[in-house]
Backbone atoms as SQL, in Angstrom:
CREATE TABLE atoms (id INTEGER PRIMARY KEY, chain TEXT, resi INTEGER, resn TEXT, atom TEXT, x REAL, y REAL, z REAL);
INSERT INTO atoms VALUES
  (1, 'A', 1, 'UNK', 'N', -74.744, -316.847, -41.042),
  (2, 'A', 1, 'UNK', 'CA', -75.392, -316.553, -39.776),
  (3, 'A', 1, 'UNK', 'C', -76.739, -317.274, -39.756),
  (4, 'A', 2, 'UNK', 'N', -77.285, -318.143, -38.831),
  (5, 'A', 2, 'UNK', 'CA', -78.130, -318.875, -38.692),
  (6, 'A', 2, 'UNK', 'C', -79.643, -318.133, -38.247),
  (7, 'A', 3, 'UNK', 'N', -80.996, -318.418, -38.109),
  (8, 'A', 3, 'UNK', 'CA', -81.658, -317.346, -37.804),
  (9, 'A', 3, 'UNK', 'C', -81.770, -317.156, -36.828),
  (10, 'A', 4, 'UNK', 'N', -81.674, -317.604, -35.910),
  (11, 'A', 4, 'UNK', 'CA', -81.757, -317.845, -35.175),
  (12, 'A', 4, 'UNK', 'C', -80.604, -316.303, -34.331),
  (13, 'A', 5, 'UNK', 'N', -79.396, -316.671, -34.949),
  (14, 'A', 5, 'UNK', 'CA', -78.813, -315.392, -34.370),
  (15, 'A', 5, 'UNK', 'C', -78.919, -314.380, -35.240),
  (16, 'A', 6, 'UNK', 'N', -79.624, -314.220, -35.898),
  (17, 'A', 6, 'UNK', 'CA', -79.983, -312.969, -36.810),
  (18, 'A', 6, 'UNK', 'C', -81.387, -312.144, -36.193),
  (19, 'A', 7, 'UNK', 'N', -82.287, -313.388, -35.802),
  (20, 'A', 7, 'UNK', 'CA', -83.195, -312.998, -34.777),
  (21, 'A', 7, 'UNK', 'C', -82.226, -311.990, -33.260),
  (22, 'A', 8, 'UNK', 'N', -82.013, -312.721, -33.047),
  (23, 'A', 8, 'UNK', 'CA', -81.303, -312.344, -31.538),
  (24, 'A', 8, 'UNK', 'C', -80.451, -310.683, -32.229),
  (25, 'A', 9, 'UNK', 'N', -79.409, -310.552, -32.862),
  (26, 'A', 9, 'UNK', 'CA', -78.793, -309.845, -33.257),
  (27, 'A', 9, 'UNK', 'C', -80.158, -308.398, -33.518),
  (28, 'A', 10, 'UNK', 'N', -81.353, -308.856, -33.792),
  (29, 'A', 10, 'UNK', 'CA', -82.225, -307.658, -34.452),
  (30, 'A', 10, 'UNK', 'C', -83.306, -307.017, -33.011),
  (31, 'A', 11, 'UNK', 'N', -83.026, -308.356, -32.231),
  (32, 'A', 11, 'UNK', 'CA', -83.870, -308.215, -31.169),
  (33, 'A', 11, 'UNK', 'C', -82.959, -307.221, -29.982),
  (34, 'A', 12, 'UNK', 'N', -81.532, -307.379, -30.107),
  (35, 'A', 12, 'UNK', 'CA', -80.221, -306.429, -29.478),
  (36, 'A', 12, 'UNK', 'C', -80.213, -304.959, -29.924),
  (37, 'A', 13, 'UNK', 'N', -80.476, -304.955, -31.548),
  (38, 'A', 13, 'UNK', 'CA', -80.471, -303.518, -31.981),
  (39, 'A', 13, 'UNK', 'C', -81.597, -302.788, -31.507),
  (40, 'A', 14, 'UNK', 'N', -82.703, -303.419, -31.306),
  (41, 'A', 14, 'UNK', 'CA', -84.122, -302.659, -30.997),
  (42, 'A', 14, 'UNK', 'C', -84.277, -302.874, -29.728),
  (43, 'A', 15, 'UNK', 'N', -83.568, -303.129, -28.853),
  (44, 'A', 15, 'UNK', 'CA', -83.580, -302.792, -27.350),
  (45, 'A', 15, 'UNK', 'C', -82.366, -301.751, -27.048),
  (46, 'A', 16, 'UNK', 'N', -81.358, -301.887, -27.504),
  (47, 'A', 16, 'UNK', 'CA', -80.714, -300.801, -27.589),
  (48, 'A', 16, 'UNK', 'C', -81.066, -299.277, -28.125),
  (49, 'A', 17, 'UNK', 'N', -81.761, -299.139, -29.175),
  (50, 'A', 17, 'UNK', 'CA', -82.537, -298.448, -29.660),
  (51, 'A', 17, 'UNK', 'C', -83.315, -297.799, -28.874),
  (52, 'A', 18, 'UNK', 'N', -84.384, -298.713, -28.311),
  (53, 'A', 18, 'UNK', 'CA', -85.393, -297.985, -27.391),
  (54, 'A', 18, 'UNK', 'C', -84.734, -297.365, -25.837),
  (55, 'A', 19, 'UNK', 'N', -82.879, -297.679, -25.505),
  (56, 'A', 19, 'UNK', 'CA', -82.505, -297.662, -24.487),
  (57, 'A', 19, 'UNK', 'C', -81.906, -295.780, -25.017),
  (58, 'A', 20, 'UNK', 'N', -81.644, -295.871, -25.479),
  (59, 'A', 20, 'UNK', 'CA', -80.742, -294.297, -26.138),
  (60, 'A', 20, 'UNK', 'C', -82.354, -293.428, -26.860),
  (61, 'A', 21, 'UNK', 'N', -81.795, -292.057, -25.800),
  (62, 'A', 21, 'UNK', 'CA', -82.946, -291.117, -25.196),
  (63, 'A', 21, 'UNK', 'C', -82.489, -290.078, -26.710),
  (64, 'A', 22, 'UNK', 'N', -83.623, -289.843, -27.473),
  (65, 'A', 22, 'UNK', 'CA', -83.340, -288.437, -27.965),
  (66, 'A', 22, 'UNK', 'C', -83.320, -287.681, -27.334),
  (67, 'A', 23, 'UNK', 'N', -82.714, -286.300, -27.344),
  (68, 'A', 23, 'UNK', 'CA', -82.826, -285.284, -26.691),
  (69, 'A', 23, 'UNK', 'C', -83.970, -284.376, -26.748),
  (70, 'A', 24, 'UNK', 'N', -84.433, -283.867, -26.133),
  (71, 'A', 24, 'UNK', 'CA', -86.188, -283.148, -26.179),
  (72, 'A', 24, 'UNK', 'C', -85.427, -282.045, -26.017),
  (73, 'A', 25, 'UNK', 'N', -86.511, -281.752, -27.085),
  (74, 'A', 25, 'UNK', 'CA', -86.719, -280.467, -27.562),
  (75, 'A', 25, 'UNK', 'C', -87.242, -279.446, -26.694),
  (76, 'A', 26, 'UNK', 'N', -86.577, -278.140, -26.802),
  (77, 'A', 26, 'UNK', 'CA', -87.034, -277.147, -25.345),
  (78, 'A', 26, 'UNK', 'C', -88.659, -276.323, -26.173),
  (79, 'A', 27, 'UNK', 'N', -89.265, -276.815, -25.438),
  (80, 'A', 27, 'UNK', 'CA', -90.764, -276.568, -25.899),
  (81, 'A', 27, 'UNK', 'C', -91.162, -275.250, -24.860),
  (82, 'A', 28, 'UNK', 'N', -92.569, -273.942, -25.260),
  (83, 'A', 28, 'UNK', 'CA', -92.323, -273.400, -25.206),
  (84, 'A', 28, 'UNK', 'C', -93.896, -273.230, -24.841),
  (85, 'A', 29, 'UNK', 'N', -94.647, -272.483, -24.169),
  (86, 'A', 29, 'UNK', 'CA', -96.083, -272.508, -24.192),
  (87, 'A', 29, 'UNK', 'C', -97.145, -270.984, -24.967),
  (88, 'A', 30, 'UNK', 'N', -97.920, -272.064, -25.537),
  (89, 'A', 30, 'UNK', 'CA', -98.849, -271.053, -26.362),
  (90, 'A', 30, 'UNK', 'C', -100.284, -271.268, -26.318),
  (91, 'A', 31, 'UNK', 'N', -100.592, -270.461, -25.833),
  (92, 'A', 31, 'UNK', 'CA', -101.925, -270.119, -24.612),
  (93, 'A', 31, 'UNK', 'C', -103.277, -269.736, -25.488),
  (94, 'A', 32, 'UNK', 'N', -104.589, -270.106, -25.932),
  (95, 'A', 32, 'UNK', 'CA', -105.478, -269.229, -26.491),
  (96, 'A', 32, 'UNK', 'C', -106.358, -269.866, -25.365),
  (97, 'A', 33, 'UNK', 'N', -107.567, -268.606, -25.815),
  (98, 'A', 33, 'UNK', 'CA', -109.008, -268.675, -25.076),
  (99, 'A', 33, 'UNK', 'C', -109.401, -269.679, -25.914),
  (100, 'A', 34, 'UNK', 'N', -110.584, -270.490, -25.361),
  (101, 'A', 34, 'UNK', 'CA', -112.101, -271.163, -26.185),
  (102, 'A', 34, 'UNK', 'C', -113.022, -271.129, -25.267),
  (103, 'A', 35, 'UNK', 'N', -114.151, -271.632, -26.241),
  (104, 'A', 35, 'UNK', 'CA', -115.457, -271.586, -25.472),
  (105, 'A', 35, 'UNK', 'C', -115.763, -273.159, -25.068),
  (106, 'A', 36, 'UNK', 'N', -116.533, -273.223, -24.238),
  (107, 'A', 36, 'UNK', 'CA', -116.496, -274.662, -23.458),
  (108, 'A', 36, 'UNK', 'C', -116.899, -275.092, -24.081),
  (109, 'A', 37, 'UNK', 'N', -117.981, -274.441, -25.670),
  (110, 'A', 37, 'UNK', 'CA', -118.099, -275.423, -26.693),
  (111, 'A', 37, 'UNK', 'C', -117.190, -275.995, -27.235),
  (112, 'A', 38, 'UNK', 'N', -116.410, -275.278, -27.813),
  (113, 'A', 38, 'UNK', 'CA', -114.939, -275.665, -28.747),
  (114, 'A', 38, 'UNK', 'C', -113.983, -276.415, -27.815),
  (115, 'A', 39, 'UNK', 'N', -113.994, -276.304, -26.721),
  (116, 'A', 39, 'UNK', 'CA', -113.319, -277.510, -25.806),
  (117, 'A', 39, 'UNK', 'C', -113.490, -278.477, -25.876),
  (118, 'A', 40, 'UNK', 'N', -114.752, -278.262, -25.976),
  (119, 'A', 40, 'UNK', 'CA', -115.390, -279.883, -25.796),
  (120, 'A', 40, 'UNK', 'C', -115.114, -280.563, -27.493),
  (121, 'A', 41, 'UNK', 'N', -116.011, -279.851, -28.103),
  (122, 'A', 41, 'UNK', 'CA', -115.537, -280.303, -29.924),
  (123, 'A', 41, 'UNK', 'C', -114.333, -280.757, -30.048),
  (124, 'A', 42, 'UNK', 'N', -113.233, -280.609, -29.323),
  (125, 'A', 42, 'UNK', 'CA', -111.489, -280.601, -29.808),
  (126, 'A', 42, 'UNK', 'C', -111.326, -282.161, -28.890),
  (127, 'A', 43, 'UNK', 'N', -111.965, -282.226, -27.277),
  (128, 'A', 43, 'UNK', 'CA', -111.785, -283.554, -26.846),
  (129, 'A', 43, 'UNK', 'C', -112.584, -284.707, -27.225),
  (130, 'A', 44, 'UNK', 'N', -113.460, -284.106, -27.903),
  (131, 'A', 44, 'UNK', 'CA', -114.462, -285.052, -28.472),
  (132, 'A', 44, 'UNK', 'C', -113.499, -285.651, -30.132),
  (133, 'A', 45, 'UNK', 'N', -113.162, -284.695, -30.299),
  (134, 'A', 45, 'UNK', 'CA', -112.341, -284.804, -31.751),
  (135, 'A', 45, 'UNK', 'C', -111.293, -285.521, -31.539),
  (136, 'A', 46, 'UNK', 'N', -110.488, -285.309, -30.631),
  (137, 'A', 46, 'UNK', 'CA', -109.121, -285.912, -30.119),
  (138, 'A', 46, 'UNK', 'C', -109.176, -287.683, -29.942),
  (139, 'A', 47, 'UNK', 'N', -110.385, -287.752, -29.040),
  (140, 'A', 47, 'UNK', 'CA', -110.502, -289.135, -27.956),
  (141, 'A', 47, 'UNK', 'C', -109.644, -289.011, -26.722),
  (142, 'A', 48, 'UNK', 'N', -109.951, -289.584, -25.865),
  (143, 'A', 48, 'UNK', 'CA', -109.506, -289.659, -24.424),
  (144, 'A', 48, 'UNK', 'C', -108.145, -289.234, -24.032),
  (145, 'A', 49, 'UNK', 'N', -107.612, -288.432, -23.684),
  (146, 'A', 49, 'UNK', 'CA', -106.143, -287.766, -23.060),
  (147, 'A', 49, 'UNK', 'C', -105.656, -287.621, -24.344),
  (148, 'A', 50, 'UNK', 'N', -106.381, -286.531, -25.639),
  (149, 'A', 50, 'UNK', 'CA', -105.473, -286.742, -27.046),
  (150, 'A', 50, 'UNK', 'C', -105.444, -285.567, -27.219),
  (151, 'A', 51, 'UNK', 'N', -106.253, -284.392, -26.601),
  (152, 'A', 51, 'UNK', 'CA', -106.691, -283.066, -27.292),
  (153, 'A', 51, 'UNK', 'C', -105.461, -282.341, -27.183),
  (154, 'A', 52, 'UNK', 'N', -104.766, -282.301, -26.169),
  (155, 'A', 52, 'UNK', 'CA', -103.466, -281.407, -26.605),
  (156, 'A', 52, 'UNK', 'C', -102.413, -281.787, -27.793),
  (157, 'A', 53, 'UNK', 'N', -102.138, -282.738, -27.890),
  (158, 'A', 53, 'UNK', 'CA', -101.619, -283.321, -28.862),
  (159, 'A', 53, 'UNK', 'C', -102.278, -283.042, -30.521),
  (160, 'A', 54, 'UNK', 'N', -103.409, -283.595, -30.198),
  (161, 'A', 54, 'UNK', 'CA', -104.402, -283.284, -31.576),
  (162, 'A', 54, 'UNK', 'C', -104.023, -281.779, -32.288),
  (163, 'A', 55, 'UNK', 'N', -104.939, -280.487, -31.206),
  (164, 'A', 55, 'UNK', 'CA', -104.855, -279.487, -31.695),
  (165, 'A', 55, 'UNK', 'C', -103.278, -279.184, -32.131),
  (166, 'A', 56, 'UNK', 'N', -102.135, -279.774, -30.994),
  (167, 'A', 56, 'UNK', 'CA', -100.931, -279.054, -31.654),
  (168, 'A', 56, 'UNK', 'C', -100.682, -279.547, -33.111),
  (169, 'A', 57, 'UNK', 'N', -100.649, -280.928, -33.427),
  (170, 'A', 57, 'UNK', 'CA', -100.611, -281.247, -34.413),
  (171, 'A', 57, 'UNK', 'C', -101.477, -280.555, -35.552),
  (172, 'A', 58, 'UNK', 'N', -102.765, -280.337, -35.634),
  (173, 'A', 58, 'UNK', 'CA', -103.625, -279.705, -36.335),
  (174, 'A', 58, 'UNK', 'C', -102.597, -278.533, -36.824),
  (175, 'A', 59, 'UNK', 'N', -102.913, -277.564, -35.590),
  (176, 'A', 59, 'UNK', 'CA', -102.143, -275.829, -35.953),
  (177, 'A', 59, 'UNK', 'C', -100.777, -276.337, -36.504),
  (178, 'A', 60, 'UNK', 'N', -99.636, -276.987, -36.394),
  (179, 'A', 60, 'UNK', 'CA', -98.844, -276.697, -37.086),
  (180, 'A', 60, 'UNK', 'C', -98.968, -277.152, -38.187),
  (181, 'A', 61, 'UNK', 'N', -99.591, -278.314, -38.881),
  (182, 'A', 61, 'UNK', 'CA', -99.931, -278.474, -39.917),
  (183, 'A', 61, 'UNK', 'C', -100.629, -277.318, -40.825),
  (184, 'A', 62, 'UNK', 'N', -101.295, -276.808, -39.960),
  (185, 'A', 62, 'UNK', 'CA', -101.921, -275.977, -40.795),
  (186, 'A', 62, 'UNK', 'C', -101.224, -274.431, -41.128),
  (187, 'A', 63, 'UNK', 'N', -100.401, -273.856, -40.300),
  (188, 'A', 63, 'UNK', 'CA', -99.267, -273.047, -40.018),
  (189, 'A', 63, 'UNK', 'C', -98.605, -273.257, -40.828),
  (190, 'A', 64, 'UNK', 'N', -97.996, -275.046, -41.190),
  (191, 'A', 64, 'UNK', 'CA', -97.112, -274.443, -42.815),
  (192, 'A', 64, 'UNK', 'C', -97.443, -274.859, -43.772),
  (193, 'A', 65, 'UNK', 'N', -99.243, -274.930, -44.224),
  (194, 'A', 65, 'UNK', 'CA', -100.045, -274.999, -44.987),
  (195, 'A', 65, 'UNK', 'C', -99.476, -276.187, -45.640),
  (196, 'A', 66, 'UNK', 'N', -99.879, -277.514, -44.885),
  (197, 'A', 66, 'UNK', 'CA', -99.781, -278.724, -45.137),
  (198, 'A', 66, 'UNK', 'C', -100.939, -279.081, -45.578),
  (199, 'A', 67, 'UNK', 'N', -101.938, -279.251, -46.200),
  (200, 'A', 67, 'UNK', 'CA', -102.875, -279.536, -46.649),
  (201, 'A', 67, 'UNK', 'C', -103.363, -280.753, -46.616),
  (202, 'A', 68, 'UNK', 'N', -102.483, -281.888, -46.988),
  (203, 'A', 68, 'UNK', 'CA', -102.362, -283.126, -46.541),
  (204, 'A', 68, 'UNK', 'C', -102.512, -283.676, -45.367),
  (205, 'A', 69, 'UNK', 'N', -101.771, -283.270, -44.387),
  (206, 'A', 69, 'UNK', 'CA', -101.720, -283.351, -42.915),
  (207, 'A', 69, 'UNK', 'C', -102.978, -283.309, -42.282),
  (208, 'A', 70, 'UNK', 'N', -103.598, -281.612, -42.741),
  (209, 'A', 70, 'UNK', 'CA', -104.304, -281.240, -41.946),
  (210, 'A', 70, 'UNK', 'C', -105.742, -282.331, -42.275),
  (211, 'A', 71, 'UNK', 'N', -105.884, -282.550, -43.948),
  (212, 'A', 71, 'UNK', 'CA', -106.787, -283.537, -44.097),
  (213, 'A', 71, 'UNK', 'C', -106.762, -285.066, -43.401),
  (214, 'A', 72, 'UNK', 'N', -105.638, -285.817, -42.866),
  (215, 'A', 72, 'UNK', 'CA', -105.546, -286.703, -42.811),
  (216, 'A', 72, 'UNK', 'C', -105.525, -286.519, -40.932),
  (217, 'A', 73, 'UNK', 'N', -105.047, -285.688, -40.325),
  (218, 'A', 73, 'UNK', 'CA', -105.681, -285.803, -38.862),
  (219, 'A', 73, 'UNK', 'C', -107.024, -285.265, -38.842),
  (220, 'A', 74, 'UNK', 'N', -107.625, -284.721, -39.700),
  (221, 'A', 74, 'UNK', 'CA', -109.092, -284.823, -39.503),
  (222, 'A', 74, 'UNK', 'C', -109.983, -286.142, -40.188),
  (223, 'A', 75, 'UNK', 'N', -109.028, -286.903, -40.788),
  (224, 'A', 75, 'UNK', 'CA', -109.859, -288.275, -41.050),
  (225, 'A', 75, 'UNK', 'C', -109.785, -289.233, -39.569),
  (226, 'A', 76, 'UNK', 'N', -108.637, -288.725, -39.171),
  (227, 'A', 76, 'UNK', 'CA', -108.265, -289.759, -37.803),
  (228, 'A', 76, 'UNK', 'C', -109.020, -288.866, -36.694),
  (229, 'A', 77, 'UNK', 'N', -109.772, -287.586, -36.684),
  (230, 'A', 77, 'UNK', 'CA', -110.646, -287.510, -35.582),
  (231, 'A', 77, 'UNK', 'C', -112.242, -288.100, -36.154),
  (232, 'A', 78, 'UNK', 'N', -112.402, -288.151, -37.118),
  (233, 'A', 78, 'UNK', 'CA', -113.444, -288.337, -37.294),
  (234, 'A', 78, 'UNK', 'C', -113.628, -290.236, -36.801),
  (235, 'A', 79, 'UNK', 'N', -112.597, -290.993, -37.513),
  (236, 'A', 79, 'UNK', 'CA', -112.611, -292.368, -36.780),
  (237, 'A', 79, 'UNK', 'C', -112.264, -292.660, -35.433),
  (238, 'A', 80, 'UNK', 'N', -111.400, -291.935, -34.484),
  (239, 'A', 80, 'UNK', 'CA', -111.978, -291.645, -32.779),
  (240, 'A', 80, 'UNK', 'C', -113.431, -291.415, -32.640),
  (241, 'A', 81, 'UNK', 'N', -113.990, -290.298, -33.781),
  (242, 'A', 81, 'UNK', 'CA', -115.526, -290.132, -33.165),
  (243, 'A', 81, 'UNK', 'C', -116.480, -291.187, -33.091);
């Protein structure tokens, strides 16, 4: 096989790929209070349209006492900051 179609052949699998939908997951909502300080700390922490994402990631990391995790998305808010 020449590279040419080995290129092409890899460039078919990864458009196909990105064409076939996983199925989403039935997600579920979980609600706390904060203070407009800690709001702000979490979007400031996040960067721009990240804070929901951030905190979820955070809490479940920390929920099944990932230790790792939780250290390593707080290295990645600190380099957003």
């Amino acid at each position: 096989m020449s590279k040419t179609t080995k290129k092409a052949a890899t460039k078919a699998k990864k458009a196909e790929a990105k064409t076939q939908k996983k199925p989403k997951e039935e997600l579920c909502v979980f609600a706390f209070r904060l203070t407009a300080e800690e709001r702000l700390a979490i979007h400031q922490a996040a960067g721009p349209g990240k804070a929901s994402k951030f905190a979820r990631r955070l809490l479940v990391a920390a929920a099944q006492g990932d230790e790792k995790a939780v250290k390593g998305i707080m290295r990645e808010a600190k380099n957003e900051a």
